[in-house]
C-alpha positions in Angstrom: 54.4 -45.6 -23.3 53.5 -46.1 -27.0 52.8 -49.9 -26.2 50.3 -48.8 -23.5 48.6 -46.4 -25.9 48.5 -48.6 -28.7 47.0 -51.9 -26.4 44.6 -49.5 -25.6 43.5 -48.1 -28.9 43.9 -51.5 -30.4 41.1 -53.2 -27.3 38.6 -49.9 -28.1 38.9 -51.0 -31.9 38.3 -54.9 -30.8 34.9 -53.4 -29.0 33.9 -51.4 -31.3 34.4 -54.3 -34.3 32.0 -56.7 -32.2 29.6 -54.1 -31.9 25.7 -55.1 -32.5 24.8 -55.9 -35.8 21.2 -53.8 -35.0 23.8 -50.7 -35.2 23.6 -51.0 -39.1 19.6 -50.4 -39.1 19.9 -47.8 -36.8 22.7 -46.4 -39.1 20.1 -46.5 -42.3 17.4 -45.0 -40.3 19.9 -42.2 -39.9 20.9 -42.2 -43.5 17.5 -41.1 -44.1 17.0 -38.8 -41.0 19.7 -36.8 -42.5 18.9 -36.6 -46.0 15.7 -35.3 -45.2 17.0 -32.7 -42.7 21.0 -32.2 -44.1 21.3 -29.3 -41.1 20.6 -31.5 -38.2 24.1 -31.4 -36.5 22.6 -33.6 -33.6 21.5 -36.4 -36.2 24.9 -36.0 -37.6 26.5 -36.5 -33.9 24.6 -39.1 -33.5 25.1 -41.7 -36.7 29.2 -40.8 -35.8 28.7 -42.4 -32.6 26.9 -45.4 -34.6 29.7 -45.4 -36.7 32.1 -45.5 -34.0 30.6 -48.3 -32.5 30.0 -50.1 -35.4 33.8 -50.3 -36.2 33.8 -47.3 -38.3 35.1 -44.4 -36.6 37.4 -43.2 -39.8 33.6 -42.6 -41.1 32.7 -41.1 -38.0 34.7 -38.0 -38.1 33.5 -36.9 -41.5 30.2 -36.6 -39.8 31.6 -35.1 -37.0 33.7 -32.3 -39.2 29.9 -31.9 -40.7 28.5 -31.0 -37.7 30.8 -29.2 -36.1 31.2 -26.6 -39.6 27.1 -26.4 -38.8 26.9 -25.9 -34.9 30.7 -24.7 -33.7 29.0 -24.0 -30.5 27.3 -27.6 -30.0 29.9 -29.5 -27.2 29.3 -32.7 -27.7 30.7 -33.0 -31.0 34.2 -32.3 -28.7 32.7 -35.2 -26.7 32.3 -37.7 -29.6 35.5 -36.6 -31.8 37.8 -37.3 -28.5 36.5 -40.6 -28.8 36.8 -41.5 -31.8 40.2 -39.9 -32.1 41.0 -42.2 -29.5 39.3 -45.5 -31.3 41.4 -44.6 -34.2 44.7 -44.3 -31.9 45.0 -40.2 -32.3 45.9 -40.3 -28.6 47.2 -36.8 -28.2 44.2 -35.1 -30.3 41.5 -37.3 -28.6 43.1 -36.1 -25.3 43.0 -32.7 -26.3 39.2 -33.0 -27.5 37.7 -34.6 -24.4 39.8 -31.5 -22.3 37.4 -29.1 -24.5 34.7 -31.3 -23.4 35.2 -31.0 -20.1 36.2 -27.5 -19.8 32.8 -26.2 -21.5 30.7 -27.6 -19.3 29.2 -30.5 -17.2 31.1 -33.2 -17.1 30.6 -36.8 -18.3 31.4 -40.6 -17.2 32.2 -41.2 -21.0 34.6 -38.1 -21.1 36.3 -38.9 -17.8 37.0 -42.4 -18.0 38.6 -42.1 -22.1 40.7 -39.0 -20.3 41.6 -41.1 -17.4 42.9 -44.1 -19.3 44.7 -42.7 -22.1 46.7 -40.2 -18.9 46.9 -44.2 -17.1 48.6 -45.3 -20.3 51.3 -42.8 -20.4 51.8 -43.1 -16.8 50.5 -39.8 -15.8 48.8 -41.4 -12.6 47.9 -38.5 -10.9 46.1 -36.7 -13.4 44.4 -40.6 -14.0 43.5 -40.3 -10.6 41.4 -37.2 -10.7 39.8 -38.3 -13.3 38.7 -41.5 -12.4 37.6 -39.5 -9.1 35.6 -37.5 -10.8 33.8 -40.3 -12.7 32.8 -41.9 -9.6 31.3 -39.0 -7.8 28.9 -39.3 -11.5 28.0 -43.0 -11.6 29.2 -45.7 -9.0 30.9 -48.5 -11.1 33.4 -51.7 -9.9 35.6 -50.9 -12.2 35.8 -47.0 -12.1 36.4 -47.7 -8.4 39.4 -50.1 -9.4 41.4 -48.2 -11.7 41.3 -45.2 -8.7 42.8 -47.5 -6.5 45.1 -48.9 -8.9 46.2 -45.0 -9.5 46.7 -44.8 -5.7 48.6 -47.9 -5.8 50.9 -46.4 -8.6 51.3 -43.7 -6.3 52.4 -45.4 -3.7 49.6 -44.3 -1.6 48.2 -47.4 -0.1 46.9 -46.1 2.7 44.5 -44.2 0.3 43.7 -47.0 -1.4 42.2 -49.3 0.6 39.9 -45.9 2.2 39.0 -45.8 -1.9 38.6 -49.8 -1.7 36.5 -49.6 1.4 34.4 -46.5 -0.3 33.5 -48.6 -3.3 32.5 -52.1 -1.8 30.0 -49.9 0.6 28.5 -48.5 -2.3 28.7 -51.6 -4.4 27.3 -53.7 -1.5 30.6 -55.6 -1.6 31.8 -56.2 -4.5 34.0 -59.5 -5.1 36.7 -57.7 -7.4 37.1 -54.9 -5.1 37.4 -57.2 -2.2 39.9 -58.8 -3.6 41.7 -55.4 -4.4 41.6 -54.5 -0.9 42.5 -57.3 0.5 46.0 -57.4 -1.6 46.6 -53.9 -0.9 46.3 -54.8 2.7 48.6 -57.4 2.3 50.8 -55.1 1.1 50.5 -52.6 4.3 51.2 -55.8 6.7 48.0 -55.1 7.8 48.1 -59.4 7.9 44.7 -59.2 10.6 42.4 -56.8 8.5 43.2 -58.6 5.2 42.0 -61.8 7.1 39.2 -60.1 8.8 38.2 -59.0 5.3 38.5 -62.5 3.9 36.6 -64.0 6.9 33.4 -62.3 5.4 33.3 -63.6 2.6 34.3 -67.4 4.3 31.0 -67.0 6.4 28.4 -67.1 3.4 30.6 -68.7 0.9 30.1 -72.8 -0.3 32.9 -73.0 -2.3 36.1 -71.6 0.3 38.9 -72.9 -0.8 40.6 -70.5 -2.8 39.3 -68.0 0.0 41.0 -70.5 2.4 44.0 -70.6 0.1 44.4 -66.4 0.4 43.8 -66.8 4.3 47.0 -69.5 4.3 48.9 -66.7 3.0 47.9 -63.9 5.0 48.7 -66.5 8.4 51.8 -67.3 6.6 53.0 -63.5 6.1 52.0 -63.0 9.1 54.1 -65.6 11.1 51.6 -67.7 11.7 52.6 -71.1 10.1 50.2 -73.4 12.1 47.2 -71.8 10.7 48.1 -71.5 7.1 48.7 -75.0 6.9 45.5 -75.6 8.3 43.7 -73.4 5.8 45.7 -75.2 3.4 45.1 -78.7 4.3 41.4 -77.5 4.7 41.7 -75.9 1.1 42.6 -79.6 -0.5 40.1 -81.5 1.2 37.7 -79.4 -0.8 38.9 -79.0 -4.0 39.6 -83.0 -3.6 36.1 -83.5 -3.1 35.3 -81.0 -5.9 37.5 -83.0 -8.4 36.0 -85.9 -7.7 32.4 -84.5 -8.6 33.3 -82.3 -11.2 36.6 -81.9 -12.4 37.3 -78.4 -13.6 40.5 -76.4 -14.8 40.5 -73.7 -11.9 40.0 -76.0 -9.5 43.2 -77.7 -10.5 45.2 -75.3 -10.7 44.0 -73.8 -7.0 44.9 -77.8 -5.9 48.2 -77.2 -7.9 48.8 -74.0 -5.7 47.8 -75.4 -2.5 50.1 -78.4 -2.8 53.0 -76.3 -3.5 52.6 -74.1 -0.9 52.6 -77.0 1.7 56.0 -78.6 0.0 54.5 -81.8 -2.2 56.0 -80.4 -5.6 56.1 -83.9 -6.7 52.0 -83.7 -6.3 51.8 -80.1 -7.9 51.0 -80.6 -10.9 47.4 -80.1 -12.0 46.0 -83.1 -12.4 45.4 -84.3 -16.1 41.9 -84.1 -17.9 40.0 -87.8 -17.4 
């Protein structure tokens, strides 16, 4: 559990260090904002979420203890102080702080998501869920719609995660990732003729099939249907055959490298060396 929470406060920190050097004007605009109104809580709200952005959260909360001794009353400073507890790894308090947030009034994507991963991280995948549920119902987002499913899938619920699957790539006007999610977790339910049916669509408008090809092979092999997944296989190295030939690329390789061991040539398997 304290792995999980400190890979995730240690990847907000890597964002927040590559944040926009424009954030340092906008900063000294707001130096001067506030020393020339030094009871604007907002302003003060504001420049901690610069700071936070700009890799500076430690800063941050002194301008968030400002503003909170000026406006107790004014929520988002809960908002803002939960994350940048949570930039600076003060998992439990930032926890606590978004909670305030989001018991005092309309909820946030911002607020829910920060909730929903630092629950994920200490395995609480329930309460992730909910969260993550929540944040869709606000904004519709590929990967909001992936970490609910991958909560569903903690759960063991698969059967509720590919209806969250199939709810996302409707509203994301099927999206690749959560294709890809869906057909795994169908996989998984030995539903062998919807995960095809699922890959099929994507076949139909796609140039490039073969690693498509390569997931149908194993769909028709898990399925007990050994015919046709060696001929999505053999299929699957004509084209990436031709595709070395034209331009060799590393992915391409190592999809050749996959498609050659699953057809039995280990001596071939090997991804071919750079030319």
């Amino acid at each position: 559990m304290r792995a999980r929470l400190l890979t995730l406060a240690l990847l907000l920190a890597a964002s927040s260090a590559s944040a926009h050097e424009g954030l340092k004007a906008e900063i000294q605009a707001l130096d001067a904002q506030i020393a020339a109104s030094p009871g604007a809580a907002p302003l003060l709200v504001e420049r901690a979420r610069l700071r936070r952005l700009d890799g500076d959260p430690a800063g941050g909360l002194v301008d968030l203890a400002a503003a909170g001794a000026l406006a107790p009353t004014l929520r988002i400073v809960s908002l803002e102080r939960g994350l940048t507890e949570l930039a600076l790894g003060k998992v439990a308090s930032a926890e606590a702080n978004l909670s305030r947030f989001l018991a005092s009034g309309a909820p946030s994507v911002a607020a829910l998501t920060a909730r929903a991963q630092i629950r994920e991280a200490s395995t609480r995948f329930g309460l992730a869920r909910a969260d993550y549920d929540a944040a869709i119902k606000l904004q519709a987002d590929p990967d909001l719609y992936l970490a609910r499913g991958r909560m569903d899938e903690a759960l063991g619920q698969l059967d509720r995660a590919a209806v969250g699957y199939e709810e996302g790539l409707r509203a994301l006007d099927g999206a690749v990732s959560i294709r890809l999610a869906l057909i795994r977790v169908e996989l998984a339910r030995k539903r062998y003729d919807r995960a095809i049916a699922w890959i099929d669509g994507v076949l139909a408008a796609s140039p490039l099939q073969a690693d498509w090809l390569l997931r149908r092979a194993e769909a028709h092999a898990a399925a007990g249907r050994p015919r046709l997944a060696t001929a999505d296989r053999e299929k699957a190295l004509a084209e990436l055959d031709a595709t070395l030939a034209r331009r060799p690329s590393e992915s391409a390789r190592v999809s050749r490298a996959r498609a050659l061991h699953a057809r039995g040539r280990d001596a071939e398997a090997s991804p071919r060396p750079r030319p």
